[in-house]
C-alpha positions in Angstrom: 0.0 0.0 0.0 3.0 2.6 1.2 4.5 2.0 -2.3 1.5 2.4 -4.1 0.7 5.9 -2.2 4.2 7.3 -3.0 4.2 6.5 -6.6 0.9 8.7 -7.2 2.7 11.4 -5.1 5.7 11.1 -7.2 3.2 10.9 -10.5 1.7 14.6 -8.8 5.2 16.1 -8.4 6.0 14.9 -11.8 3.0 16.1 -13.4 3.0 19.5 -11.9 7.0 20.1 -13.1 5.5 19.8 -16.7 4.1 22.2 -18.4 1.2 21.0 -20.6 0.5 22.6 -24.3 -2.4 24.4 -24.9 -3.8 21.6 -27.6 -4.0 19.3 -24.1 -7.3 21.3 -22.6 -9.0 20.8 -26.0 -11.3 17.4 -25.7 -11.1 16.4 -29.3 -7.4 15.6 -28.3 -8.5 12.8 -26.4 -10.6 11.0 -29.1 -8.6 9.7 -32.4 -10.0 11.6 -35.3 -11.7 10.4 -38.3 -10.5 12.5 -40.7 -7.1 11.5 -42.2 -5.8 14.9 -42.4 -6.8 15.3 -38.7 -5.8 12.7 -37.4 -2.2 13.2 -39.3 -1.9 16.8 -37.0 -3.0 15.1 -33.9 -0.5 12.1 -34.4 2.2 14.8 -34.6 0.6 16.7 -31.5 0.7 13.6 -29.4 4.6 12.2 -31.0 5.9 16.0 -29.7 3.9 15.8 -26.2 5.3 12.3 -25.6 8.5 13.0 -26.4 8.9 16.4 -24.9 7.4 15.3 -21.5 9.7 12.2 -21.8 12.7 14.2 -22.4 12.1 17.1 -19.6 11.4 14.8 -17.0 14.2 12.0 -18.0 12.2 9.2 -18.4 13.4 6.8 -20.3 10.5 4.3 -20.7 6.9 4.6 -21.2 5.1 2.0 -19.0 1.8 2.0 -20.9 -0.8 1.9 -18.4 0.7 4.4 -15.8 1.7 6.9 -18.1 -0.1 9.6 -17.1 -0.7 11.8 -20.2 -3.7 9.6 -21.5 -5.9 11.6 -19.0 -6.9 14.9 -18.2 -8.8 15.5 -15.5 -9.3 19.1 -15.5 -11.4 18.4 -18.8 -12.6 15.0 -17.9 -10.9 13.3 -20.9 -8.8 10.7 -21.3 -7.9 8.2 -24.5 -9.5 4.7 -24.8 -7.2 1.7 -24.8 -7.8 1.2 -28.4 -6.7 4.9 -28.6 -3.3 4.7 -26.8 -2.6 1.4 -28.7 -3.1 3.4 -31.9 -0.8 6.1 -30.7 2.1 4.4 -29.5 1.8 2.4 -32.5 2.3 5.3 -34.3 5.1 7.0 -32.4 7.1 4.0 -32.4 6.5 3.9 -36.2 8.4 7.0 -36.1 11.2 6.3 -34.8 11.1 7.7 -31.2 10.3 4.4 -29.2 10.8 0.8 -29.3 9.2 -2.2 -27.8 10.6 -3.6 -25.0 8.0 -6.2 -24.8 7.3 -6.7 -28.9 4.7 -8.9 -27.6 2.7 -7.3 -25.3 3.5 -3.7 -26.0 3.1 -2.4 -22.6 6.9 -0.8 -22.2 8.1 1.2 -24.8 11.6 3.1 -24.7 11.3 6.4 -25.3 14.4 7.4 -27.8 14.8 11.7 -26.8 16.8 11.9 -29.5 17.3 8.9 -32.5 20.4 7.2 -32.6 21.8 9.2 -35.6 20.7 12.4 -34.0 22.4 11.2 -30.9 25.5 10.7 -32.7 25.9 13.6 -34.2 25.2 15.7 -31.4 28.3 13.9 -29.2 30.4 14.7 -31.7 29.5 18.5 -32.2 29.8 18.2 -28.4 33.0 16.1 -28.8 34.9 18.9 -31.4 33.7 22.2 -29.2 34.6 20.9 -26.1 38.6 20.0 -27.3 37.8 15.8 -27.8 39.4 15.1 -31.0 42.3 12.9 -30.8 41.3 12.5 -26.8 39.7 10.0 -25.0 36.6 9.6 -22.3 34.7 7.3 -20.8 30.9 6.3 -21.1 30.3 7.3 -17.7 31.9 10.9 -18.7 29.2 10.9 -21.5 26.3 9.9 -19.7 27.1 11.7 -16.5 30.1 14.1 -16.5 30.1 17.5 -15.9 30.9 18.5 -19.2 27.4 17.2 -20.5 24.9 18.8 -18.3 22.3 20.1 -20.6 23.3 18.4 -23.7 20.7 16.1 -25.6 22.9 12.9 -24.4 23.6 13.7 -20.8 21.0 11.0 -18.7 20.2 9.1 -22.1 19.5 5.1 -22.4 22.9 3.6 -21.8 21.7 1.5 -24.7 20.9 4.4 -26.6 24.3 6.1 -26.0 26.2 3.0 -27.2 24.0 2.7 -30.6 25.3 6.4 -31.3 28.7 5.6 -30.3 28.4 2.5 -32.7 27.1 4.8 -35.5 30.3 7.3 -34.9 32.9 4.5 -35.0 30.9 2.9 -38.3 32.1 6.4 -39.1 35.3 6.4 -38.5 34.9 9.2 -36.2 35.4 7.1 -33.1 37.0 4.3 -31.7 35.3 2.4 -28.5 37.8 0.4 -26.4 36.4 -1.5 -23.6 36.8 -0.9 -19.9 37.0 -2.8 -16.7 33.0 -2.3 -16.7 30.7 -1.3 -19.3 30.6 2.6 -17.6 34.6 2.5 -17.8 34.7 1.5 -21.7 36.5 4.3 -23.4 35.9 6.3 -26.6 38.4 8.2 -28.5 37.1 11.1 -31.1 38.9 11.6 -34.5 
């Protein structure tokens, strides 16, 4: 029971540090539309609020029946599970979540940034922070000082190592393993 009661207190906190789009008040959000065209606008509406409240908070998978964008209370709204099964269809589709349970699609990791996105933004970060020809470690990537505030800093170790895969495919990095997967090493060229 304790558990339960501090996980809706930490699902208020977090809800109240986001702030929601205007387009979130307005009921018709809640219900798929018919029309193609439409429904084409509110696929993109609800791929951006996903993925920006995903990304703000740090949250790096979707759990698909506690995620708590499908309702709105203050307009008494919220999307059927037909809906959300639709929707995250759809935003997985393009390209900002996978499956973590292909079969029972009820986890879905939420990609902030794709993989080639990623990539190229480390190594932007990589050539105006002085990393060419020098070497760091994951854990410097995922956590170091250096990154605060860049699209990678937090991200899916998993996600961060696909992008690091795509750079040395590259030739613009080499990865050299470690005593432990945070300790594995990357040098820029």
């Amino acid at each position: 029971m304790q558990c339960k009661e501090s996980r809706r207190s930490f699902m208020s906190v977090t809800m109240q540090s986001f702030d929601y789009p205007e387009y979130y008040s307005f009921p018709p959000f809640f219900t798929i539309q018919p029309v193609l065209e439409t429904r084409e606008k509110q696929m993109a509406l609800w791929r951006e609020l996903i993925l920006s409240y995903h990304t703000i908070l740090k949250i790096k998978t979707l759990v698909v029946h506690e995620c708590p964008l499908w309702i709105n209370n203050k307009i008494g709204r919220q999307l059927s599970t037909e809906d959300i099964a639709f929707l995250m269809d759809d935003f997985c589709l393009s390209g900002h979540g996978e499956w973590q349970d292909e079969a029972t699609k009820t986890r879905c990791r939420i990609l902030w940034r794709k993989p080639e996105q990623l990539a190229s933004d480390i190594y932007d970060w990589a050539e105006a922070k002085g990393f060419i020809g020098s070497v760091c470690t994951v854990y410097e990537l995922h956590s170091g000082e250096d990154v605060n505030g860049m699209s990678f800093h937090g991200a899916d170790e998993e996600l961060l190592r696909r992008a690091l895969n795509i750079l040395q495919s590259q030739g613009k990095c080499t990865i050299f393993k470690g005593e432990t997967s945070s300790e594995d090493g990357i040098k820029f060229f």
